[in-house]
C-alpha positions, 0 to 999 in steps of 0.5 A: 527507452525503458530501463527494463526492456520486454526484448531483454527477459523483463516483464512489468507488474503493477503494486498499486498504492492503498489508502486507509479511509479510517483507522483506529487502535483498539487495544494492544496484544500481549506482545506489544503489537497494536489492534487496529481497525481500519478500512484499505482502499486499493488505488488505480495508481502506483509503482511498477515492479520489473522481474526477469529470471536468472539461471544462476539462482542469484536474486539481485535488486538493479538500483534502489526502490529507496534511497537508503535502503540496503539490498538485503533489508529491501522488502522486494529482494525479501519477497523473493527470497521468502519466496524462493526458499519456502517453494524450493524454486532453483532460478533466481531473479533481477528485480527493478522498482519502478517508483511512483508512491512516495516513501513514508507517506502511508500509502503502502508503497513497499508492502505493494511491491512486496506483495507483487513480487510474491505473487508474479514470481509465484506466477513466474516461477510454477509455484503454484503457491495458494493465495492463502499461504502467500498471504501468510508469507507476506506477513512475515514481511509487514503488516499490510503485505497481506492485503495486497496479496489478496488484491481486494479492499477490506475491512482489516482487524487485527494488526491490519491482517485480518481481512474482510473483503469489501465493496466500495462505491467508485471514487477518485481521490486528490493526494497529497505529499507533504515530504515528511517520512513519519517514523512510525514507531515513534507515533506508536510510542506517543502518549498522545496517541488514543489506544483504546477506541470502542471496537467499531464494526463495519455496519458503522463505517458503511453507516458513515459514523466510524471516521478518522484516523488515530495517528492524525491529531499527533502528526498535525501537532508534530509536522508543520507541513503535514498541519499545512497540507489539512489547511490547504485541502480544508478549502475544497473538501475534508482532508485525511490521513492514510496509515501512519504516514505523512500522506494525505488525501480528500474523496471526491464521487467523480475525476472532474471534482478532483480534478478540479479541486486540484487546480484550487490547491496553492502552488508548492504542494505536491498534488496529483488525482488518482482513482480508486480501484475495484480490486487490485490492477495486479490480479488483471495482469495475472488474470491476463496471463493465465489467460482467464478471466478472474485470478483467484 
């Protein structure tokens, strides 16, 4: 039986996990922030965000999203705050996460279930907020909230909030959870770290010659499990780094070469096969409650 049952006032979201194909930082702002360039990869794959309305104007997290992570500095219980306060809205909201991407693997886990509920409470609620301010509210809560609130994958600049959007070929990817939650302002601060790329343009990603990730070569002398895990996937493909996390990953053009690929890896990895996604899975739930066929 769900823990967040229909008959109960609960309805279900997907925050779909994201990839970055390639990142690199091109330079530092006056207040500190890195520039970054990178590609996002929305995932037919990720947590599931449960939300039932409160009369009472409370906003509560039943359980935890992360082991951890106090119910105020909760991105989910933010996001609705955020929300809740900038439309005026009187009812509040039980949020339950659902969690399937794994906690600092560079995989976007807390920035999707953020970005989910801001734009279902904004669908639950009649805020009728537009997509643009939404997005304005979710980078106030990090940097790659901004992308899933668009729902569509993209060439990003900036600190990763200035967006592009961008058609991708259909792929599926094998991932890889090496266990290892990077502290991310540690790598920024590592002097091993190339801050200056040459700025890059989306031509030269389409091109094939933009590849990598900055964060990468530092984490692989820093982690022996995540050295272990680009060993590992360097038998069956050529293995990258998503975000500044510990996660990693191989593209394959079809399920059956993943797949494949997967049954190859040596035991003791935690491995698993997802697709990429054409936009955001989240954008055809709303889609189908509004009952249209395209959210915008």
């Amino acid at each position: 039986m769900s823990a967040f049952p229909a008959e109960e006032g609960w309805s279900a979201w997907p925050a779909p996990a994201k990839l970055n194909l390639v990142l690199q930082i091109v330079g530092r702002r006056a207040d500190g922030y890195h520039l970054l360039q990178t590609v996002f990869r929305l995932l037919a794959w990720g947590d599931t965000i449960h939300l039932r309305v409160r009369a009472d104007g409370e906003i509560r997290r039943v359980g935890e999203s992360a082991p951890g992570v106090l119910e105020a500095e909760d991105l989910v219980v933010r996001a609705a705050r955020l929300l809740k306060k900038e439309a005026n809205v009187a009812e509040g909201v039980d949020i339950g996460v659902e969690k399937r991407i794994p906690a600092g693997g560079g995989f976007g886990g807390g920035s999707s279930d953020a970005a989910t509920v801001l734009l279902a409470l904004d669908q639950i609620w009649g805020c009728g907020q537009a997509t643009d301010r939404l997005a304005s509210l979710g980078l106030q809560l990090g940097a790659d909230v901004p992308v899933f609130v668009r729902g569509e994958n993209a060439w990003a600049e900036g600190v990763g909030d200035i967006l592009a959007p961008l058609t991708l070929a259909p792929a599926w990817y094998l991932l890889v959870d090496p266990g290892v939650h990077v502290p991310t302002a540690a790598l920024f601060a590592s002097p091993d770290l190339t801050r200056d790329a040459a700025p890059a343009k989306i031509s030269d990603f389409v091109s094939g010659s933009l590849l990598g990730n900055a964060f990468e070569p530092v984490v692989r002398r820093q982690e022996p499990a995540i050295e272990a895990a680009f060993q590992a996937l360097s038998q069956i493909g050529a293995p990258r780094l998503t975000g500044s996390g510990g996660g990693c990953f191989v593209e394959f053009a079809d399920r059956t070469s993943a797949e494949a690929a997967l049954a190859s890896l040596p035991a003791g990895l935690h491995a698993w096969v997802v697709e990429g996604a054409a936009r955001s899975p989240l954008l055809d739930a709303l889609a189908q409650v509004r009952g249209t066929e395209k959210y915008a």
